[in-house]
C-alpha positions in Angstrom: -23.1 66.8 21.4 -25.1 69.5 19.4 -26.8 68.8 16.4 -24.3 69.8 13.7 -22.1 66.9 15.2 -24.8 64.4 15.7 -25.7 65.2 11.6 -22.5 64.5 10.9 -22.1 61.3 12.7 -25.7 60.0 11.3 -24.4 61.4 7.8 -21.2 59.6 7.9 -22.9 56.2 9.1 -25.5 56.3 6.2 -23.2 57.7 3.3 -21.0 54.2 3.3 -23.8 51.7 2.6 -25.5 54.5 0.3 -22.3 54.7 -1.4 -22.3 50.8 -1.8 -25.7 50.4 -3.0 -25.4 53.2 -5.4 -21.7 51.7 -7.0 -23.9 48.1 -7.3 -26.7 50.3 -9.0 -24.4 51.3 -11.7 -22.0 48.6 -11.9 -25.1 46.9 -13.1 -27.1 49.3 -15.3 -23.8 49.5 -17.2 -23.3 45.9 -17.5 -27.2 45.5 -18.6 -27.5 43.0 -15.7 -31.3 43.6 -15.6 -32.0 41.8 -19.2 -30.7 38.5 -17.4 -34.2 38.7 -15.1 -36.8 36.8 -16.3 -39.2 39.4 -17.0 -42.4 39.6 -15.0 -41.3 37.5 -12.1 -40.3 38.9 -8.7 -39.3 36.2 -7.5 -35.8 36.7 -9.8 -35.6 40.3 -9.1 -35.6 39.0 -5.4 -33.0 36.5 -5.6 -30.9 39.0 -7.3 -30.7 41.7 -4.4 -30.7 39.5 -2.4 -27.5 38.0 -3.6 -25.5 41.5 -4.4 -27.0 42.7 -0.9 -25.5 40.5 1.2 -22.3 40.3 -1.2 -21.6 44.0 -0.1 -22.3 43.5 3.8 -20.2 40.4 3.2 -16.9 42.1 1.7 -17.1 44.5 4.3 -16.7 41.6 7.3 -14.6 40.1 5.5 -11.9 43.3 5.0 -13.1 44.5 8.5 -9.4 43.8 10.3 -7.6 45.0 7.9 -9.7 48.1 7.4 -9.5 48.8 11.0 -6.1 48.8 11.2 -5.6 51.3 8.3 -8.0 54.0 8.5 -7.4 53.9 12.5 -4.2 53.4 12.1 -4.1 50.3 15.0 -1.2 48.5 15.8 -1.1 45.1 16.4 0.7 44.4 20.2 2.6 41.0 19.5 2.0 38.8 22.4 5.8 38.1 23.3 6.2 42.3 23.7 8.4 42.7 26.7 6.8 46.3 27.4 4.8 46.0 30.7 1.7 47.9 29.8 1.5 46.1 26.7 2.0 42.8 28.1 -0.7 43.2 30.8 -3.2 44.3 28.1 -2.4 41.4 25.7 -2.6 39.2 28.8 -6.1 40.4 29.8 -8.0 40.3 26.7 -6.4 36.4 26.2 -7.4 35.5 29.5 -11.1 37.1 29.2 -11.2 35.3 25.8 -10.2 31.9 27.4 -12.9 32.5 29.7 -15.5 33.2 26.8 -14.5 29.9 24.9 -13.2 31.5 22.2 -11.9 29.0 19.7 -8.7 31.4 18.7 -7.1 34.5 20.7 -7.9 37.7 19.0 -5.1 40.1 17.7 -4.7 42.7 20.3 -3.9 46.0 19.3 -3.5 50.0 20.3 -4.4 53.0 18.0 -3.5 56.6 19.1 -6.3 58.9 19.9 -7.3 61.1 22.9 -10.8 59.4 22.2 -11.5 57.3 25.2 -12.3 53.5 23.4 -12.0 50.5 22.3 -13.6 48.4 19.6 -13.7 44.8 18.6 -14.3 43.6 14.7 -13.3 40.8 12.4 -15.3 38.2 10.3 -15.6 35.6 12.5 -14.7 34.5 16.0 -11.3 33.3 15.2 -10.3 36.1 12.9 -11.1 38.9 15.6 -9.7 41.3 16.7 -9.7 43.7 19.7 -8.0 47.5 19.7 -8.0 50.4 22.1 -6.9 53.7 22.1 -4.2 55.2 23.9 -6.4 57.9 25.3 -8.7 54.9 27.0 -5.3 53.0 28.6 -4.0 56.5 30.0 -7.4 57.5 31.5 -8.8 54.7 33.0 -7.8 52.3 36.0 -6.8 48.6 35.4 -9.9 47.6 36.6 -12.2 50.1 34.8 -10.1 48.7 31.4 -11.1 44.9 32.4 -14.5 45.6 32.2 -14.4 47.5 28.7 -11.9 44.5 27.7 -14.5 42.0 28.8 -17.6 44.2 26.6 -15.4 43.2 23.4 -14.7 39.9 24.1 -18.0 39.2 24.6 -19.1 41.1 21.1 -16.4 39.0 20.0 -18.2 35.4 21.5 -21.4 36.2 21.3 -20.9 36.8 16.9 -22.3 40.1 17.1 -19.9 40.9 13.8 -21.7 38.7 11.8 -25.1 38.8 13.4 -25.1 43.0 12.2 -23.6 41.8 8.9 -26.5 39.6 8.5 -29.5 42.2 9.9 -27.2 44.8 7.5 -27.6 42.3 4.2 -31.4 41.7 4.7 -32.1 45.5 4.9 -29.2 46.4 1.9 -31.3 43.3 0.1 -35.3 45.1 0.8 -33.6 48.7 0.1 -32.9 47.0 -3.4 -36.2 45.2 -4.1 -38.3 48.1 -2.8 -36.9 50.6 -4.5 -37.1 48.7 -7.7 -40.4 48.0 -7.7 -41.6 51.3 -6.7 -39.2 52.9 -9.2 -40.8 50.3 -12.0 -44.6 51.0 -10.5 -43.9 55.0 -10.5 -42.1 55.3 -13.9 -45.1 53.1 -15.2 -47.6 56.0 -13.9 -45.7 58.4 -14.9 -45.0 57.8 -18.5 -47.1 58.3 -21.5 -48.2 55.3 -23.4 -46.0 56.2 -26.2 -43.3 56.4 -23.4 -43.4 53.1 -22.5 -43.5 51.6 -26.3 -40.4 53.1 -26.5 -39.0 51.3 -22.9 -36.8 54.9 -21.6 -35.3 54.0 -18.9 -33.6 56.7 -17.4 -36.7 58.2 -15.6 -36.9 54.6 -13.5 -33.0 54.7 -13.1 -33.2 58.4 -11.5 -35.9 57.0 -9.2 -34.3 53.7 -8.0 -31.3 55.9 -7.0 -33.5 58.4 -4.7 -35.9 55.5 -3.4 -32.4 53.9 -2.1 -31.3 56.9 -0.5 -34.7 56.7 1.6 -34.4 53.1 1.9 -31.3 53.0 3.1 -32.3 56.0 6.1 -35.3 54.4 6.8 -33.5 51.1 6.9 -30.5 52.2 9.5 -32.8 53.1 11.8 -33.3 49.0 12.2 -29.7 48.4 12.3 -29.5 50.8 15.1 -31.9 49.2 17.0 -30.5 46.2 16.7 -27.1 47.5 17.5 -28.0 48.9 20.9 -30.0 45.2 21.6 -26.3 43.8 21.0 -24.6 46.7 23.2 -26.6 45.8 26.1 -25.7 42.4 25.8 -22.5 43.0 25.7 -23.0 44.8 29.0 -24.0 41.7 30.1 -21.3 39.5 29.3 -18.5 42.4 30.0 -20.5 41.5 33.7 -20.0 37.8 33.8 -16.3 38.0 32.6 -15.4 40.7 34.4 -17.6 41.1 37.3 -20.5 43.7 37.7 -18.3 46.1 39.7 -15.4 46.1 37.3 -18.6 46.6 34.2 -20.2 48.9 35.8 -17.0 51.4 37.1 -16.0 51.1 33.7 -19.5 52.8 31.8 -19.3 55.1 34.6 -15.9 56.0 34.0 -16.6 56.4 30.1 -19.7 58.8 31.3 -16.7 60.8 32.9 -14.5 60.6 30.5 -16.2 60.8 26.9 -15.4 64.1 25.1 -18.0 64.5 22.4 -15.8 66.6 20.7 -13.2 64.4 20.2 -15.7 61.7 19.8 -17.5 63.6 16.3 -14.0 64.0 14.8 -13.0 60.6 15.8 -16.0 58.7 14.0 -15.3 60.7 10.9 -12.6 58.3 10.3 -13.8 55.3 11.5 -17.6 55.5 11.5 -17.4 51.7 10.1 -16.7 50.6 13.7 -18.8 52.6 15.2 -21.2 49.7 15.8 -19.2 47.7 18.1 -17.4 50.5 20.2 -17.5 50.6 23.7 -19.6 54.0 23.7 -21.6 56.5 21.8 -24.0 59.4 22.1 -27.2 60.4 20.9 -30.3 62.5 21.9 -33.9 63.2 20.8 -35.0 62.3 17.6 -31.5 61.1 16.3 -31.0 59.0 18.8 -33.1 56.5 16.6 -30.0 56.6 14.5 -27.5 56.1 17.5 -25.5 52.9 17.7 -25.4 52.0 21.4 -28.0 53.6 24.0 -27.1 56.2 26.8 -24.8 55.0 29.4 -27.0 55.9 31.7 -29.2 53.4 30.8 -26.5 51.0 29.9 -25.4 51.5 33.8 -29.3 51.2 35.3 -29.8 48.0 33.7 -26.7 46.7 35.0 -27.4 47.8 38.7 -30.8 45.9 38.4 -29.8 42.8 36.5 -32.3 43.3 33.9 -29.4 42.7 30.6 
């Protein structure tokens, strides 16, 4: 991947929760939400982001199935389908989830794309659901397909939706304090005395709006981390549900397989799931920014037994 598509990706990843955090940011200065702080204290100021930052990460668990299946256009296999293919991959992903002690089968469902992948969302472990695409079931074996199959499931048990929803409200809930208080402490500097008699505001708005833009950057490159912690766990119980072999083959066969190509334009429709796919690239630098870590390394650690 060079590094016009890797900016893109990184770009794409970051410009949703900026987006988010900026609407809130407005949505409020209109409204004149910040009179209703008790002035002086931080602790209200922190109660407050922390409420409206985890009410965004919320929304988007909480719309994350049905957002999956519109802007990846993924359609839901219904579990009576007399189509053999179909039937064997509902069948699969219920038996794997049996074996995970899920308390409710997920959806099952198949989007078109030459992309070679599968992903797993929904807000909680009942409400889940699993999709792959087309390009993943025509290029890999049955076998290879258990053991992506078994990766979700286990995002799926292990809660990894709402475990990045909550690491993704705790950073969208500093991003808003920080840059707040900065923005206040700056304008403060800034302003003449007369300036501040007069309470302008717009100098401290302007600032709280750039401070969250490097906030938020700064702040993904945590999620990230955290994402690829999840990814090789995920590894790990794709292993135990599936077997090693049938794990392994199958991030081997995604090494093979992955066209970054496709894989650039594919995440500029669907970078929201991007953190629970079955792979992803990154390199250098950016790779601080990259949502699961090299296969390569995803494979080693499964060979040795250290995930």
């Amino acid at each position: 991947m060079n590094i016009m598509q890797m900016t893109k990706r990184i770009f794409l990843l970051l410009v949703v929760n900026i987006l988010v955090m900026t609407t809130i940011t407005v949505v409020l200065g209109l409204l004149g939400a910040g009179h209703y702080l008790p002035q002086g204290r931080l602790s209200g100021l922190a109660v407050f982001c922390l409420v409206w930052g985890f009410g965004g990460a919320f929304i988007s668990l909480g719309l994350s199935r049905l957002m999956a299946k519109w802007m990846m256009g993924v359609q839901v296999i219904p579990p009576d389908t007399r189509e053999p293919a179909l039937q064997e991959l509902v069948e699969t992903v219920h038996q794997l989830a049996r074996s995970a002690g899920l308390p409710k089968l997920p959806e099952v469902g198949i989007y078109e794309s030459e992309e070679v992948n599968a992903f797993a969302t929904g807000p909680t472990k009942s409400r889940a659901l699993v999709a792959v695409s087309t390009g993943l079931l025509n290029r890999m074996g049955s076998r290879e397909v258990e053991g992506v199959l078994a990766h979700e499931v286990t995002h799926i048990a292990n809660g990894d939706m709402v475990t990045m929803t909550l690491i993704q409200g705790i950073i969208n809930a500093f991003v808003m304090f920080l840059s707040r208080v900065l923005a206040f402490v700056i304008s403060q500097a800034m302003r003449s005395r007369d300036d501040r008699d007069s309470g302008g505001g717009w100098l401290q708005f302007a600032l709280v709006m750039v401070l969250q833009i490097v906030f938020s950057i700064l702040g993904s490159i945590v999620v990230c981390w955290f994402s690829r912690q999840r990814e090789f766990r995920a590894d790990a119980g794709g292993a135990r549900l599936a077997g090693r072999e049938n794990m392994t083959n199958a991030l081997r066969a995604l090494g093979r397989l992955h066209n970054p190509e496709v894989a650039a334009a594919e995440a500029q429709h669907a970078q929201a799931f991007q953190s629970l796919k079955i792979s992803g690239q990154g390199g250098g630098f950016l790779s601080l920014f990259a949502t699961h870590p090299p296969i390569e390394e995803r494979i080693a650690r499964l060979e040795q037994g250290t995930v």
